[in-house]
N, C-alpha and C positions, 0 to 999 in steps of 0.2 A: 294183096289183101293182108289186113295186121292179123296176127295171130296173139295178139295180146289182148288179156280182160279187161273190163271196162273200168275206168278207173287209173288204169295199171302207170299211166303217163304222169299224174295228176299224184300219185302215192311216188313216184320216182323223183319228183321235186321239191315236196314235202323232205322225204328221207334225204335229197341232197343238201336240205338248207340247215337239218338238224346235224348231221354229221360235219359240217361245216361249224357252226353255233359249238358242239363237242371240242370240235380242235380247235377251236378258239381263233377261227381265219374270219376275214370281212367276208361278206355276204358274194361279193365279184372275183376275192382272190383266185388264184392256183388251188388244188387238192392236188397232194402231191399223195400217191397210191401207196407208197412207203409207209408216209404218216400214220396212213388210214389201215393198211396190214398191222403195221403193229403196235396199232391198240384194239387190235382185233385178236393178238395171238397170234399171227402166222408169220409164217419165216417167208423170204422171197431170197432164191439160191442163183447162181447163172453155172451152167454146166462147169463150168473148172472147178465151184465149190461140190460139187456129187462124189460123198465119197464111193470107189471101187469102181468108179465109170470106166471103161477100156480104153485105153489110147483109140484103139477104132471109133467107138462110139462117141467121142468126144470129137475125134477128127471130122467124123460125119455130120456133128452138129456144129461144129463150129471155123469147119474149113470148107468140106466139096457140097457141102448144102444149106448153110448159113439163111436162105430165105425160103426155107421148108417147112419152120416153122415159125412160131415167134413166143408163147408160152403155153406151158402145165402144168395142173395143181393136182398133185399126188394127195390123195388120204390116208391115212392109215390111223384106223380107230378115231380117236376124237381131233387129231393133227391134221393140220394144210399146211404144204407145202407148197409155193409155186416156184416153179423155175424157168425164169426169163431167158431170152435169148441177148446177149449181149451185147452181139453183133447187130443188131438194128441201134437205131440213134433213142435219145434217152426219152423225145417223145413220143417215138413207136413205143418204145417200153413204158411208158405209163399208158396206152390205150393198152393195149394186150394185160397188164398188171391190174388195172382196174375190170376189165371184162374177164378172168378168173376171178379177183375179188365179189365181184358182183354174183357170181355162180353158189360162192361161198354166202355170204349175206342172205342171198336168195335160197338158201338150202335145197339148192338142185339138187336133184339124184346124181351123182357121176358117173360119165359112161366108161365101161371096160375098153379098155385097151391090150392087144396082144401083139405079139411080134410076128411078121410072116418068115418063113424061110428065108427069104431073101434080106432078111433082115430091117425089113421098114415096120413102123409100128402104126398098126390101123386100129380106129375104133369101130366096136362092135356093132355099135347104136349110134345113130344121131337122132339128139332130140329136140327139131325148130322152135316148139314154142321156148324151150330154157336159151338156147341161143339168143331170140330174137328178145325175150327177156333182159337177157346180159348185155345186150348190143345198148339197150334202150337204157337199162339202168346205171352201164358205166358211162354209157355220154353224157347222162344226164347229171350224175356224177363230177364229171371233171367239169362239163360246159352247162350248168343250169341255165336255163331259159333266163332266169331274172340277169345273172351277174351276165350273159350275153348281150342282153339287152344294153347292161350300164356299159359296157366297154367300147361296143358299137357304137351307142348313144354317144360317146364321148370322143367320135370320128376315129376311130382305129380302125384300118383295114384288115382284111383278113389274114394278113401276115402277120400284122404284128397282134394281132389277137388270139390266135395260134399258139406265138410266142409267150405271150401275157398267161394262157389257160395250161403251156406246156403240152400242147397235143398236138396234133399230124394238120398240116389243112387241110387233110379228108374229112379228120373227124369232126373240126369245125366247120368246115360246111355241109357234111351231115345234120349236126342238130341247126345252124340256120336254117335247114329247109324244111327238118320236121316242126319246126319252132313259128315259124314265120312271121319274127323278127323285124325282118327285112322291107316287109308290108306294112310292120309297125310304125318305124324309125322312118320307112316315105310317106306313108300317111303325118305324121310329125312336123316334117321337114316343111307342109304344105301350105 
């Protein structure tokens, strides 16, 4: 069951076609998450830039646990920070860079975070609908329904469509399936 408002799909396509129109990209390009942090203000770090991080904690992030995490965007006062994980490939890193972006955009509350003894760091709270928000509005984001449509339309498979939008083939065959695309392009075909 969605846990999103009505509407909330239909406002995420809109804001993708306009922040596309902003950065001055065709309507089917890439959004490259980069672009779009900063002209937003926000810095996007990968653990070796942290200053005062511990050789520990850097080794834990970036050596004996590398797919623990993949990003987080620190506050502080009116600043966002995200910090990537570097070790995923650079398309995992724009899905994860856009879904903190998206958190930010969408002026989610942020959850606290603490450290246990053992040294892992848990959040206090989780909150599905701002998740399931960020999931929806960074997909929709990198892969708009329209520019899916053109790319597809235009016989690309999903690899190299993937490659074309810079994102995971998870995540493009995520929005093909909340998009239904696919039903399009074979109604089309007919």
């Amino acid at each position: 069951m969605s846990l999103l408002r009505r509407g909330f799909k239909t406002w995420c396509e809109n804001a993708a076609r306009g922040y596309r129109r902003e950065l001055g990209l065709v309507a089917y390009g890439a959004l490259n998450p980069r672009q779009l942090a900063a002209t937003q203000g926000i810095r996007i770090w990968v653990p070796d830039e942290i200053p005062g991080l511990s050789e520990n904690a850097l080794y834990q992030l970036t050596k004996k646990d590398p797919s623990g995490w993949s990003a987080v965007t620190i506050c502080v006062e009116d600043m966002s920070l995200i910090i990537t994980n570097d070790r995923h490939s650079n398309e995992r890193q724009n899905n994860s860079i856009m879904h903190e972006l998206s958190h930010i955009i969408l002026e989610h509350k942020p959850g606290r975070v603490f450290v246990s003894s053992t040294g892992q760091m848990l959040l206090s709270e989780y909150d599905r609908v701002q998740e399931e928000e960020a999931n929806c509005f960074s997909g929709t984001l990198l892969v708009p329904r329209d520019a899916l449509l053109h790319v597809l339309g235009q016989g690309a498979d999903f690899v190299s469509a993937a490659r074309h939008f810079e994102v995971t083939r998870d995540l493009l065959q995520m929005r093909v399936n909340l998009t239904g695309v696919e039903r399009q392009l074979t109604a089309r075909r007919r």
